[in-house]
C-alpha positions as CSV (number, residue, x, y, z in Angstrom):
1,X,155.0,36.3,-75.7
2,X,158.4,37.0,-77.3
3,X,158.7,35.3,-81.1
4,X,162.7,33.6,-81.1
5,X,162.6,35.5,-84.8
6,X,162.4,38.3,-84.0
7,X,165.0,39.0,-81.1
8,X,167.6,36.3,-82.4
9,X,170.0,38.0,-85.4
10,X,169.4,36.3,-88.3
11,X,173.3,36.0,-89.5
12,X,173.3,33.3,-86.1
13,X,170.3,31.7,-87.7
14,X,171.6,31.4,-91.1
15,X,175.6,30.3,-89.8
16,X,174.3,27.7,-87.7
17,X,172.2,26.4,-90.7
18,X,175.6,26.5,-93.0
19,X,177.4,25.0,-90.3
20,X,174.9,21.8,-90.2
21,X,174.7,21.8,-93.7
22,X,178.7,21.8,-94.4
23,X,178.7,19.1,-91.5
24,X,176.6,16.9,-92.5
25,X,178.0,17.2,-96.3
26,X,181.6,16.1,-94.6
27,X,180.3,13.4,-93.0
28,X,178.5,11.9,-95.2
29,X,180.9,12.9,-98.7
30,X,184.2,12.8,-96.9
31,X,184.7,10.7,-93.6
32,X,182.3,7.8,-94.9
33,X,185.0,6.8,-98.0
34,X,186.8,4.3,-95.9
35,X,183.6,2.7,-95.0
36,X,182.7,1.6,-98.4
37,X,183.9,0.0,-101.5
38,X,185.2,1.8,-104.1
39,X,182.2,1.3,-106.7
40,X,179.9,2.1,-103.9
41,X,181.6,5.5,-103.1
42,X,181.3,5.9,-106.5
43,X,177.8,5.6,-106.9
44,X,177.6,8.0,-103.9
45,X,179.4,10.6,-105.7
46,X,177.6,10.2,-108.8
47,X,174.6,11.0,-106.8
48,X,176.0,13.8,-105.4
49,X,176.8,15.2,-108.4
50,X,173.8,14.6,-109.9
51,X,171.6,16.5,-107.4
52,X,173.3,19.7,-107.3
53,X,172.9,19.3,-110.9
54,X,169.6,18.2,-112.1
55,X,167.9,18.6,-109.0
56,X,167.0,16.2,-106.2
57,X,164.5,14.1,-108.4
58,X,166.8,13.8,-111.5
59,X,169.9,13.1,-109.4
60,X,167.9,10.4,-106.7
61,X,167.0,8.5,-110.6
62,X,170.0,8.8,-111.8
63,X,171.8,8.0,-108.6
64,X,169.2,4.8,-108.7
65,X,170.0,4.2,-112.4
66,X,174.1,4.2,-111.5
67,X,173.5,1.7,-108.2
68,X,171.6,-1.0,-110.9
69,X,174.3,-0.7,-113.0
70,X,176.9,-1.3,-110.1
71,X,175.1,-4.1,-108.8
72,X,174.8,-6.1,-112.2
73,X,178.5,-5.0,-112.9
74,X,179.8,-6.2,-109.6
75,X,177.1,-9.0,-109.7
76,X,178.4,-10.3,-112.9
77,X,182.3,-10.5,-112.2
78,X,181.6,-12.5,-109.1
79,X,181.8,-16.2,-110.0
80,X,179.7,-18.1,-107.5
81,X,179.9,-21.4,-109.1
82,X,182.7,-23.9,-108.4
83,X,183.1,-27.5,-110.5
84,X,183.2,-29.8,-107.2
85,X,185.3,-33.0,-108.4
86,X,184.0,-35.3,-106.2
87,X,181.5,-38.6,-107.0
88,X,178.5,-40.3,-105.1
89,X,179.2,-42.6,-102.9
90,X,175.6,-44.5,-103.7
91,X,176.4,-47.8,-105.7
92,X,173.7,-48.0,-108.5
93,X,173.2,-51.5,-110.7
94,X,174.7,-51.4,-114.5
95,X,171.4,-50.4,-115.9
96,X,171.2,-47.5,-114.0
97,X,174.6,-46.5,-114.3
98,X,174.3,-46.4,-117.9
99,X,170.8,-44.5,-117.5
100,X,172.8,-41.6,-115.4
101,X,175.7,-41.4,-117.6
């Protein structure tokens, strides 16, 4: 039996590898912007960043740490509640009118 290894030229080994590599980097860096929110793409960065940096363990936590503080910042500006101006239409006796008010 032949082993691929040995009869297939490493440089093709190793381009095809860079090739993937700068690929996938593209994809998922580059072409993927218009698909998310700014503060998302942000986070994605961030975490980018922070792996060729620290490493994959210190830039997955911080890239962990930045998303919690996205989602609490984005969480909090976001104003769910809404004063609703309209009354019951149940009829209630004096007594418990005054009780409720």
């Amino acid at each position: 039996t032949v082993n691929f290894l040995e009869v297939t030229p490493l440089f093709f080994l190793g381009s095809t590898l860079v090739f993937i590599g700068f690929d996938l980097i593209f994809e998922w860096v580059v072409e993927v912007r218009h698909k998310l929110l700014l503060s998302e793409y942000i986070v994605l960065l961030a975490t980018f960043v922070a792996i060729q940096f620290l490493g994959i363990n210190g830039g997955i936590g911080l890239g962990i740490v930045v998303a919690i503080f996205d989602f609490v910042w984005t969480t909090a500006s976001v104003s769910s509640v809404k004063r609703v101006s309209r009354r019951s239409m149940a009829f209630y006796r004096p007594q418990e009118r005054s009780f409720i008010e």
